[in-house]
N, C-alpha and C positions, 0 to 999 in steps of 0.2 A: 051657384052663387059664388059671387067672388067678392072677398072683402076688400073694401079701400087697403092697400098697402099703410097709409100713417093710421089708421085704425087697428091693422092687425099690429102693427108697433107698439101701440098703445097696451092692446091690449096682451102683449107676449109679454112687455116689463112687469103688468100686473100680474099675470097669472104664473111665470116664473121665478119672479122677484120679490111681489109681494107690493110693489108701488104705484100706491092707486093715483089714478089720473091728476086728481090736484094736487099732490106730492110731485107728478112728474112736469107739472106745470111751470113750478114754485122752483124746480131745483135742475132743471137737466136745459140743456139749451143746443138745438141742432147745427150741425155744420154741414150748411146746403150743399156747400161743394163736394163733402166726402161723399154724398149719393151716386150707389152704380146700380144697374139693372142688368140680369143675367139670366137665361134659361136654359136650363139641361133638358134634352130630350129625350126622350125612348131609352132612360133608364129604367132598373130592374125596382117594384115594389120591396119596399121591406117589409109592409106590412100586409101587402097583398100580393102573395108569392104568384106567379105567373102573367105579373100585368107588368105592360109597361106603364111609366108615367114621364109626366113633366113638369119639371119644378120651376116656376118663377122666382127668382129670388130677389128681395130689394135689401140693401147693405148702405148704413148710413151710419156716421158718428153722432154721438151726443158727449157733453164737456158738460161737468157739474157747475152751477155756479159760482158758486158759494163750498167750497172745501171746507172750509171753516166752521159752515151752519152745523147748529147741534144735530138740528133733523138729520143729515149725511153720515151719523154715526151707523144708521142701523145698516147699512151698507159697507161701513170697514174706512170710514172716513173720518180726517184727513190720513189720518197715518198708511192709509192703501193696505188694512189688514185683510184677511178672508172675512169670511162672514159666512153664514148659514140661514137658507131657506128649507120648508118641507112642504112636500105633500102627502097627501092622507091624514089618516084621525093620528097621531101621534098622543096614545093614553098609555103611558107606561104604569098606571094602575094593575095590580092583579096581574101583570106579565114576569112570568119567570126568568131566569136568565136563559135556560135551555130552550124555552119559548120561544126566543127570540121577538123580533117587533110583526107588529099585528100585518096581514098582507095588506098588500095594496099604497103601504108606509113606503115615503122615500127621504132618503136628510141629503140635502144639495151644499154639497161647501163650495164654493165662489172664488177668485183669487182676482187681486186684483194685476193689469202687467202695467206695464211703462209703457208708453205710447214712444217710439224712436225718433220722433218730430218734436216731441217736446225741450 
């Protein structure tokens, strides 16, 4: 199975970012021209040690609309600060300090850069 490439987009902002589809509707707006298409071949697995594979890659820009909207805060906007996603159950209930966080826990800090065209 191979997923649509604007599908798998779709779905990487969500699942890494946190911004569900009508949010990305409402606030992100594509720049057809930044699309390039690329494939490595018969690189080394990292996740499956002795396989080669091959990566398709599609690399496209999106520009927020609206910097100003309230909604663009949860992202570090306008002022372009970090910001913080996670994955896993994040329950610091009943966790000690030498405990450390539960496995499987990840905290994503974000940055944002300056685009050099801008």
């Amino acid at each position: 199975y191979t997923e649509d490439w604007r599908t798998g987009c779709t779905r990487a902002l969500e699942e890494r970012l946190g911004l569900k589809e009508a949010w990305q509707k409402a606030h992100l707006e594509e720049n057809p021209e930044s699309y390039t298409y690329t494939c490595e071949d018969d690189l080394k697995s990292a996740g499956y040690p002795g396989l080669n594979t091959l990566y398709c890659i599609h690399e496209l820009t999106f520009r927020i609309v609206d910097p100003e909207h309230q909604q663009v805060q949860s992202i570090g906007l306008p002022q372009g600060q970090e910001f913080a996603t996670t994955e896993g159950e994040f329950n610091f209930n009943g966790i000690g300090a030498e405990d450390g966080l539960p496995i499987g826990t990840q905290l994503n800090i974000w940055t944002w850069v300056r685009d050099g065209n801008a």
